[in-house]
C-alpha positions as CSV (number, residue, x, y, z in Angstrom):
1,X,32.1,68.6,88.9
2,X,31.2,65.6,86.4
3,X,28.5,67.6,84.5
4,X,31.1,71.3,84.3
5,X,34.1,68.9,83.1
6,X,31.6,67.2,80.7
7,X,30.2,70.4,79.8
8,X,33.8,72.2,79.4
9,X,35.7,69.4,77.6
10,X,36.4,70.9,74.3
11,X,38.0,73.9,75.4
12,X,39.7,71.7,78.1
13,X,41.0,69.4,76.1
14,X,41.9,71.5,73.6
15,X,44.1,73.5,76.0
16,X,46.0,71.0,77.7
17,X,46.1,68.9,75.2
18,X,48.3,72.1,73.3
19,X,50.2,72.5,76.7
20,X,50.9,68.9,76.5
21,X,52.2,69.0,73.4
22,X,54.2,71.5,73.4
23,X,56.2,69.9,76.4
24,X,56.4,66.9,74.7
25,X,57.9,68.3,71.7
26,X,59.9,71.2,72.9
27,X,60.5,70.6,76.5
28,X,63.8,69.7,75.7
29,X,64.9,72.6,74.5
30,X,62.9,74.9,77.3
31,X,64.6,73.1,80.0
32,X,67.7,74.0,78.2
33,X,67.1,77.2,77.8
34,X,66.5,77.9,81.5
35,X,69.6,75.5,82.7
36,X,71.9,78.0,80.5
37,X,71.1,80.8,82.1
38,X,71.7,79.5,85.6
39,X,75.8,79.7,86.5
40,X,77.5,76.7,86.0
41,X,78.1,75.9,89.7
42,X,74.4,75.7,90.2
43,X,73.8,73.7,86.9
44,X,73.1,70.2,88.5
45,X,70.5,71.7,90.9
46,X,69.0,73.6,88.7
47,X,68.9,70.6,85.9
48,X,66.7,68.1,88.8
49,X,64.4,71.2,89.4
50,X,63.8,72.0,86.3
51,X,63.1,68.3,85.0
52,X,60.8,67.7,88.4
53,X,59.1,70.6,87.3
54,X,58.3,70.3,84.0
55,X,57.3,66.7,84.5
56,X,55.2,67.6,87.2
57,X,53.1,70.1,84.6
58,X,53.1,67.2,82.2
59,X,51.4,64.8,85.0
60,X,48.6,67.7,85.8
61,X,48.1,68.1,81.9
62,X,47.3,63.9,82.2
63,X,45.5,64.7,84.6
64,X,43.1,66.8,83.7
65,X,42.8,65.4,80.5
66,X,42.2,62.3,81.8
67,X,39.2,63.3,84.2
68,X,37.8,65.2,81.1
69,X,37.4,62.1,79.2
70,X,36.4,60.2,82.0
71,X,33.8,62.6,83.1
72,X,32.6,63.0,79.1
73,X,32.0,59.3,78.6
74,X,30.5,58.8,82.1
75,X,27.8,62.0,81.3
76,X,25.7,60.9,78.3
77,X,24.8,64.1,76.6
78,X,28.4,64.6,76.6
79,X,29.4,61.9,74.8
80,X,27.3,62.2,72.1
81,X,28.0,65.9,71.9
82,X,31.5,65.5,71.8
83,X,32.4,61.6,70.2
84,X,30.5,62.1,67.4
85,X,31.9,62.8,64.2
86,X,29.6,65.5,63.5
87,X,30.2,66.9,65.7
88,X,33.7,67.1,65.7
89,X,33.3,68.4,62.2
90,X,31.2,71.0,63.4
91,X,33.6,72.1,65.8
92,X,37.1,71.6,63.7
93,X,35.3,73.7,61.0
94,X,34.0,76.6,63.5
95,X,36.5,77.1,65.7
96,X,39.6,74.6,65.0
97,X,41.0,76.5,61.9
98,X,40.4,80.0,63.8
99,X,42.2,78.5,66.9
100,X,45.2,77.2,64.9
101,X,45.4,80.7,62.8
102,X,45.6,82.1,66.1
103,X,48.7,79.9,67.3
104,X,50.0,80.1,63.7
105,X,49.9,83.8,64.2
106,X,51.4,84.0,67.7
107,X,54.4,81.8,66.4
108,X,54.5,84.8,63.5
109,X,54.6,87.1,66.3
110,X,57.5,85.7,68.4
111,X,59.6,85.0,65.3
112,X,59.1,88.6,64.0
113,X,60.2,90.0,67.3
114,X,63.2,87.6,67.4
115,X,63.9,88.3,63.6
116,X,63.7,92.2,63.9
117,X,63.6,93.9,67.4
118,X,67.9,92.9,68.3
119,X,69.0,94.3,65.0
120,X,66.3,97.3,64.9
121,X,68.0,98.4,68.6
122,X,71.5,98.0,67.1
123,X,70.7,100.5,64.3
124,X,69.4,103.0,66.9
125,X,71.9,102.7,68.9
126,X,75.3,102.5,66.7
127,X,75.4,106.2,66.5
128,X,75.7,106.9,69.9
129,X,77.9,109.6,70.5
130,X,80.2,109.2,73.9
131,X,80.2,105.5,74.0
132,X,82.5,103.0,73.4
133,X,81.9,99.4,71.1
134,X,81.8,97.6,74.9
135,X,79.1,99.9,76.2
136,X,76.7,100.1,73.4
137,X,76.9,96.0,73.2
138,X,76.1,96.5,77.2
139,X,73.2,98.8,76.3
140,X,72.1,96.5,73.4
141,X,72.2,93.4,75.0
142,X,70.0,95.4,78.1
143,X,67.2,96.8,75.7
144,X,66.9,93.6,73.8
145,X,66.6,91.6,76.5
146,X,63.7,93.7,78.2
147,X,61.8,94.6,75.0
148,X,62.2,90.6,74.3
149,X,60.6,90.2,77.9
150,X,58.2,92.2,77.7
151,X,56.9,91.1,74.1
152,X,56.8,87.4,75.3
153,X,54.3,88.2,78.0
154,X,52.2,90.6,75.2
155,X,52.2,88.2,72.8
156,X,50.9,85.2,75.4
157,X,48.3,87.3,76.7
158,X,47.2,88.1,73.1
159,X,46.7,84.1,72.2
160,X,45.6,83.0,75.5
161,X,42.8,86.0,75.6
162,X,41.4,85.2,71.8
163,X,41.3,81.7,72.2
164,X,39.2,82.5,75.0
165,X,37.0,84.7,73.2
166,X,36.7,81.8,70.2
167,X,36.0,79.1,72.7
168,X,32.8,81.5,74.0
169,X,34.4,82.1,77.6
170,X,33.6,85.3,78.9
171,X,36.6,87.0,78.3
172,X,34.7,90.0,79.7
173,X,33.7,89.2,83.0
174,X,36.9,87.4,83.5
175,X,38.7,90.8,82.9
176,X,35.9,92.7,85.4
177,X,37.0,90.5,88.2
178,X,40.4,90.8,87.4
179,X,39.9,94.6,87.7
180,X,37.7,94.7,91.1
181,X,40.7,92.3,92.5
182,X,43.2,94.8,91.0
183,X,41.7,97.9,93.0
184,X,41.4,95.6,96.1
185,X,44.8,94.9,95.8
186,X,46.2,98.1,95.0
187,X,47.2,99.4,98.3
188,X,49.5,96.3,98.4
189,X,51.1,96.8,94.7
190,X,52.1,100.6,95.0
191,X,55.8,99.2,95.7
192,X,55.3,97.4,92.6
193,X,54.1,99.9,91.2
194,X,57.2,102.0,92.1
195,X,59.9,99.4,91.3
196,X,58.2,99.2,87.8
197,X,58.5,103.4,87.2
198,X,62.1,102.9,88.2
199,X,63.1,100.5,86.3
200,X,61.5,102.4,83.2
201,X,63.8,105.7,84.1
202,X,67.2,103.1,84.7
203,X,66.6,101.8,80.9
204,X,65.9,105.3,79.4
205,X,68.3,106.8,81.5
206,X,71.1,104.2,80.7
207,X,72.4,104.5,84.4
208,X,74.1,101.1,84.1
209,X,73.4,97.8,82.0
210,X,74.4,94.5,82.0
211,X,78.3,93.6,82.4
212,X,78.7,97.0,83.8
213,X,80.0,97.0,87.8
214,X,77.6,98.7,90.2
215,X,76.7,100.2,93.5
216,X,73.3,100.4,94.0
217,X,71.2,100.3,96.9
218,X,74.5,99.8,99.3
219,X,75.4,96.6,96.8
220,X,77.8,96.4,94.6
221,X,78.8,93.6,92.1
222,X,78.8,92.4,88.5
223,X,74.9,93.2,87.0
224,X,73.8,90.2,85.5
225,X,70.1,91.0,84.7
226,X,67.8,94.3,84.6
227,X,64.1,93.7,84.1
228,X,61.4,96.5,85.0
229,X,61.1,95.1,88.4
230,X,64.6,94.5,90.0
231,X,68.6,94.4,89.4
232,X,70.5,91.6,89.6
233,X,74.3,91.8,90.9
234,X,76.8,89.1,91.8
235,X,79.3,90.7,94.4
236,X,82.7,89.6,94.9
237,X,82.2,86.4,97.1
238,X,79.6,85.1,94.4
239,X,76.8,85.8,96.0
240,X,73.5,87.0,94.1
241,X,71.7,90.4,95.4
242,X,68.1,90.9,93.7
243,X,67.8,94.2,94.4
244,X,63.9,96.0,93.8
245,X,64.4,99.2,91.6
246,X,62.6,101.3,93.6
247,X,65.0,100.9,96.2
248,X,67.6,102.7,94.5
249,X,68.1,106.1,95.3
250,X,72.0,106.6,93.8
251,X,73.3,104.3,91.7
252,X,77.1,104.2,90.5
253,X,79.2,102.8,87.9
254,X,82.0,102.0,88.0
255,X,82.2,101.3,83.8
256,X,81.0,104.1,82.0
257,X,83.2,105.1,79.2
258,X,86.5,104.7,81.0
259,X,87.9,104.1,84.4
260,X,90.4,105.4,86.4
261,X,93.4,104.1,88.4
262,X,93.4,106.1,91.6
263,X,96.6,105.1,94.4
264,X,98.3,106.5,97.1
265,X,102.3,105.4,97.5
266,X,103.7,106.0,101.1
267,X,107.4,106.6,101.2
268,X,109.2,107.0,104.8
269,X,110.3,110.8,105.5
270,X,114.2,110.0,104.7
271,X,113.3,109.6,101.5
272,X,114.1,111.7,98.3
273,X,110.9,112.4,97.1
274,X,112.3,113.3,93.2
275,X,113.5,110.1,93.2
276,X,110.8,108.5,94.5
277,X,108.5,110.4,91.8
278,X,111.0,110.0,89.3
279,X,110.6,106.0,89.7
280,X,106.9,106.0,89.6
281,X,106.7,107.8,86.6
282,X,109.2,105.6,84.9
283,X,107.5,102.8,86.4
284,X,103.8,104.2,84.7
285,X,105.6,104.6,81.6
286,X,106.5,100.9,81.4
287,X,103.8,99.4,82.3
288,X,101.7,101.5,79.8
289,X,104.8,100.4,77.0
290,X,104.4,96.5,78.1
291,X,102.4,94.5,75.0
292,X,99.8,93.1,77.8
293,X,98.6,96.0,79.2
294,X,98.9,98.7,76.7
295,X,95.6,97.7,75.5
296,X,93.6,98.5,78.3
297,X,95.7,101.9,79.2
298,X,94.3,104.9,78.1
299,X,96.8,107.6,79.8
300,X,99.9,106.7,81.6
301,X,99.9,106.2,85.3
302,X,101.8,109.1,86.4
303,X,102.5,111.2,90.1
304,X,99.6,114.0,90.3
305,X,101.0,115.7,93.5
306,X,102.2,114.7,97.2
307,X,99.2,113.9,98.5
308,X,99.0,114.0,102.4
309,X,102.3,114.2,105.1
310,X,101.4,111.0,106.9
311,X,101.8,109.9,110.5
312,X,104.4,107.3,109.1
313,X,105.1,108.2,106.0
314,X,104.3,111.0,102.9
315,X,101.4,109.8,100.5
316,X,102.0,110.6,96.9
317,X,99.3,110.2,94.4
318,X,99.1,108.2,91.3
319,X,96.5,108.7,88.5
320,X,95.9,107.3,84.9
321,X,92.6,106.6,82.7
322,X,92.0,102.8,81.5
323,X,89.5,101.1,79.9
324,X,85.8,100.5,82.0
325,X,86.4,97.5,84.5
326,X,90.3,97.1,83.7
327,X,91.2,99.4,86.6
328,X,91.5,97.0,89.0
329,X,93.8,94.6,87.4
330,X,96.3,97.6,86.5
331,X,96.3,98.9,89.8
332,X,97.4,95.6,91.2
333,X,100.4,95.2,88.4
334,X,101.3,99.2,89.2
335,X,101.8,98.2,92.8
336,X,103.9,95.1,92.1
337,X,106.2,97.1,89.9
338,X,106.1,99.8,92.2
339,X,107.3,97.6,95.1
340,X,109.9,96.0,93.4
341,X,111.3,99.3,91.9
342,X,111.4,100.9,95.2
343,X,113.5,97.8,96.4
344,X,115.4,98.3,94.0
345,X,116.1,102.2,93.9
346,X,116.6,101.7,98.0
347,X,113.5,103.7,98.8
348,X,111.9,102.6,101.7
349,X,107.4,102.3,102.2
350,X,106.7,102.9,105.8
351,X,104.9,101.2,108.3
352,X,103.5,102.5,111.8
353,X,106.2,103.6,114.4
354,X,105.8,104.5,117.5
355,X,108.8,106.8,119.9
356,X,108.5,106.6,123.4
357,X,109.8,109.6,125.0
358,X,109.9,109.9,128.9
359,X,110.1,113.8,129.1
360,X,113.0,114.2,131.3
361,X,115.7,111.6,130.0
362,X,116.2,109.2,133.1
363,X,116.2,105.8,132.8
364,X,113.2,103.2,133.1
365,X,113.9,100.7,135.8
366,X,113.7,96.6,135.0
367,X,112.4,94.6,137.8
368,X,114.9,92.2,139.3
369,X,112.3,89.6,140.4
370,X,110.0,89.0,136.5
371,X,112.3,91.4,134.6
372,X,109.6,93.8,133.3
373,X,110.3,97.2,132.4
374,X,108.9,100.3,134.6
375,X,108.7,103.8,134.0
376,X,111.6,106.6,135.8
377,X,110.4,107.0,139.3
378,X,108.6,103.9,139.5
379,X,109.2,101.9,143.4
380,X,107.4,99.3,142.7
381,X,107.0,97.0,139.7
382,X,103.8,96.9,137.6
383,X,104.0,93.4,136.8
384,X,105.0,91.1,140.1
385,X,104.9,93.9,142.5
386,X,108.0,93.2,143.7
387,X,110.3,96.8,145.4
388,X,112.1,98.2,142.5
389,X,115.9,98.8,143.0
390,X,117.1,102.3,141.7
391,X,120.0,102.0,140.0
């Protein structure tokens, strides 16, 4: 262990010394980063993690570069290979320059991708035809946030991989073992596989993006993150569903382009259904009027047709276009209105009744003894069993 620390330490050293460094200079500002994008209710939490974490990386980076050195001056050859100042030189001027114009151009990288991908997938998508300013953000935000992803890991392969190659590790062989674990491991990663293909198609297709409301896979909620792997939705009750792409077979929004308010109003038999239509429609035409909501209103909420002759009461059915996600909030102000124009107007919403008819028009019989109510004919009581007396 001594001798392949010894025998390693430059390219140890130089690695974790860089990981090192780059926690204790922008560690801050990563463990920001990552508290952001956690809700605030699991902020706290997520801030002790996320500090316990990175300070536990910083300990193994000590760590290790601490048993280098250790192992280095305890092993002769390797402190005079590596403390002397030729050979320090020797390696600064052969590989330390190539090294650093490697992480000078992976910095280059990143900023270019940050700098140009968000506005090039504006421009490509600002002429979409169909869509509204509030989708095409949606779709933006979706597409930058994958191709930034996905560009992240690309670019870190690309540095950690040449830096290899400089430091004479065999890249090579490294990559060959990779590959005979990949085909042993195969078998095992076709669902990844799958959930990765599907999540390809979601993107292209556009099938829903972040902010938009969703059923997918029997879940629906808020999506709050798409990668190539999974869906991320927050249901009503806040709780988080991370839902594997290749799981959904139908998926369904509920905020493409526009939405639409859908009710059924009950009204009791008695009731004059013209005036009951009459006040919905007056009703619609208000609310759509009102400075709050005639924003969100595309078409007015208006009666489409009496829409089913209920067991309590006739269903008549209200319909009106709104803006994506806005339909429930209008549905819930129609339906106050509504209520409180009906009390107005007199007309009456029904609730379950239930007639008891007896068939041949005599009397029930109450029982003398607990005073419960029998059925005609009945001799003796159903409650107490006491003899019934006719009367």
């Amino acid at each position: 262990m001594r001798e392949w620390l010894a025998a390693n330490s430059v390219w140890l050293l130089a690695v974790f010394g860089l990981l090192l460094a780059v926690l204790l200079f922008a560690g801050g500002q990563l463990r920001d980063r990552i508290i952001r994008a956690v809700p605030e209710e699991g902020r706290k939490a997520a801030r002790r993690k996320v500090s316990v974490a990175l300070s536990s990386v910083e300990a193994v980076a000590l760590g290790i570069i601490a048993l280098t050195l250790a192992a280095t001056l305890s092993y002769g050859a390797g402190v005079k290979s590596l403390m002397s100042v030729e050979a320090i030189q020797r390696w600064l001027l052969a590989h330390g320059s190539r090294i650093l114009a490697i992480l000078v151009a992976g910095m280059a990288l990143w900023y270019a991708l940050k700098k140009f991908v968000p506005p090039l997938v504006r421009r490509a998508l600002v002429k979409t035809t169909g869509e509204s300013k509030e989708g095409i953000k949606k779709r933006t935000d979706t597409l930058v946030f994958v191709f930034m992803g996905a560009g992240k890991i690309a670019i870190i392969l690309f540095v950690i991989v040449t830096i290899m190659s400089e430091l004479d590790i065999p890249v090579g062989a490294m990559l060959a073992g990779f590959g005979l674990a990949g085909v042993a491991i195969g078998f095992g990663a076709q669902f990844l596989i799958r959930d990765l293909i599907a999540g390809i198609f979601i993107i292209l297709e556009n099938e829903y993006r972040v902010g938009d409301v969703a059923k997918v896979a029997d879940v629906a909620g808020l999506v709050e993150e798409i990668t190539l792997r999974k869906t991320v939705l927050r249901d009503l009750d806040g709780i988080v569903h991370h839902v594997p792409n290749g799981e959904i077979k139908v998926a369904s929004n509920y905020a493409r382009h526009f939405a639409r308010v859908n009710l059924n109003i009950s009204v009791s038999y008695s009731t004059d259904l013209d005036q009951a239509i009459s006040v919905i429609n007056r009703v619609g035409q208000e609310l759509a009027a009102d400075e709050k909501w005639h924003k969100v209103i595309r078409s007015v909420p208006q009666v489409l047709r009496v829409d089913n002759l209920g067991d309590s009461g006739i269903e008549i059915k209200v319909l009106g276009d709104v803006k994506p996600l806005e339909q429930w909030s209008v549905m819930g102000e129609l339906r106050l209105r509504i209520k409180k124009a009906f009390d107005a107007a007199g007309i009456e919403i029904p609730w379950p009744h239930v007639k008891v008819y007896f068939g041949d028009g005599q009397a029930g019989v109450t029982c003398d003894a607990c005073s419960r109510f029998n059925l005609p004919g009945s001799q003796f009581c159903s409650g107490c069993g006491a003899r019934l007396t006719a009367r």
